[in-house]
C-alpha positions as CSV (number, residue, x, y, z in Angstrom):
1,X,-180.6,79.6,53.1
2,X,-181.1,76.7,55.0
3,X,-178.0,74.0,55.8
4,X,-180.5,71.5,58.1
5,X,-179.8,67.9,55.7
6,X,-181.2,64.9,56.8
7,X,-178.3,63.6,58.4
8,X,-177.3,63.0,61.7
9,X,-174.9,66.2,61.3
10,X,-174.7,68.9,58.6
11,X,-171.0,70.9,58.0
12,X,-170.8,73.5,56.2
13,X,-168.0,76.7,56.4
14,X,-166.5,74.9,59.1
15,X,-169.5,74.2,61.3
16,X,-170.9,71.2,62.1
17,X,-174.5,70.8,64.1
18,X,-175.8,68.1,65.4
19,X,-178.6,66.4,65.3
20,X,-180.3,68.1,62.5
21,X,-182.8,68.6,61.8
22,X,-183.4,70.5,64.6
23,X,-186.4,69.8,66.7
24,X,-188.2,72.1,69.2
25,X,-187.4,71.2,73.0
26,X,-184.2,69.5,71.8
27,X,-180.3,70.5,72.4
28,X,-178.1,70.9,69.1
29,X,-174.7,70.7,69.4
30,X,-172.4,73.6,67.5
31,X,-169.2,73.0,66.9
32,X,-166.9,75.6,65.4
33,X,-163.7,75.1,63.4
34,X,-163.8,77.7,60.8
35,X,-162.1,80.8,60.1
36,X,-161.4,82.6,63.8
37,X,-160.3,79.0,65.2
38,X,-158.1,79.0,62.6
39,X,-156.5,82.6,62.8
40,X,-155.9,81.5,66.4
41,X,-158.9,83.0,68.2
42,X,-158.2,82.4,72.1
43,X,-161.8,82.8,72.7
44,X,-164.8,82.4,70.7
45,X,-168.2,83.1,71.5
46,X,-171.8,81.8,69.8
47,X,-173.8,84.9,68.3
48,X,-177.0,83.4,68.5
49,X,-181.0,84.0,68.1
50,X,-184.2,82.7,66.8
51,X,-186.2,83.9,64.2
52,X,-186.6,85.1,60.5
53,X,-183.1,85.6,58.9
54,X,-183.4,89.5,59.5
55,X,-185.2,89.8,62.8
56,X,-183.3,87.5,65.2
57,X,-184.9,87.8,69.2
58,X,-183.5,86.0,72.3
59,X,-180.4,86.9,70.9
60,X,-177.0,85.8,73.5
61,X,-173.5,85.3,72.7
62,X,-172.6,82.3,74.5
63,X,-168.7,81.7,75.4
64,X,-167.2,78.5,73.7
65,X,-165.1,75.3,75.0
66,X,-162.1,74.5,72.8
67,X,-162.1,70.9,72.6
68,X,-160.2,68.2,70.3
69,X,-163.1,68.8,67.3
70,X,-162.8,72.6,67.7
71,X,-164.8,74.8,69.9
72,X,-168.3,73.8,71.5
73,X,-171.3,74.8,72.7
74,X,-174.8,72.6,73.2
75,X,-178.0,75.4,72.3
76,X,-181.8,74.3,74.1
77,X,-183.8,74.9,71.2
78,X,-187.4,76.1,73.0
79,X,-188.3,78.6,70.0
80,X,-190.3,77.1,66.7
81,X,-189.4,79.9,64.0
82,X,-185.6,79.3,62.9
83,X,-182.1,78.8,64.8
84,X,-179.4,81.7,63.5
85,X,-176.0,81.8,64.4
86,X,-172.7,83.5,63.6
87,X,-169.5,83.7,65.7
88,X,-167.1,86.4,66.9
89,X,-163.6,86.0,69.1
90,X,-162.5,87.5,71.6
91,X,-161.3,90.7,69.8
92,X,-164.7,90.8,68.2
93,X,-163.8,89.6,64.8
94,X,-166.9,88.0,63.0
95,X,-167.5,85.2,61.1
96,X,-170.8,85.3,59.7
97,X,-170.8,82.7,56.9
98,X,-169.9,85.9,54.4
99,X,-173.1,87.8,55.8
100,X,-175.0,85.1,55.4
101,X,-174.9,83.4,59.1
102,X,-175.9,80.0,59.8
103,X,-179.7,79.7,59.7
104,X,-181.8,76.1,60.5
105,X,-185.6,75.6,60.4
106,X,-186.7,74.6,63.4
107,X,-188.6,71.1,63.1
108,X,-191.8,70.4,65.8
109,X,-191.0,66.8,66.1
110,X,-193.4,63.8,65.7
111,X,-196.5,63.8,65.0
């Protein structure tokens, strides 16, 4: 499954990235409003890696900032396969999009 749209953001389960699509040596933004924030989570981290759906590397879980749109976090992208993420709280409850996670192709820009 791939959510990358054309836009200048994509939501979908509660998440919301921007820009997509995502392009190698670019930051994405992540924010997170779905179903931890709203179960009252106190603190939510980004499960994160690149790679095929099933074989994620340079995987990091990468604390969150609560902010007025929900909780935050900016991601370098510097890998050209695929961006997957899921999230978990601080009582490591998941949230992975019902098992599916959140997976965008990875664009190589212009040219």
């Amino acid at each position: 499954m791939d959510y990358a749209g054309h836009g200048v953001q994509n939501q979908v389960g509660g998440v919301e990235v921007y820009p997509t699509p995502i392009t190698l040596g670019e930051q994405v933004n992540i924010i997170y409003d779905g179903l931890l924030s709203k179960s009252g989570a106190q603190d939510l981290f980004l499960h994160m890696g690149f790679g095929p759906h099933e074989h994620w590397h340079e995987v990091q879980d990468l604390r969150m900032f609560q902010t007025g749109r929900g909780w935050e976090q900016t991601v370098h992208i510097k890998d050209p396969s695929r961006l997957n993420f899921c999230f978990k709280d601080g009582a490591d409850n998941w949230d992975n999009f019902s098992g599916h996670n959140w997976s965008f192709e990875v664009h190589h820009g212009q040219g």
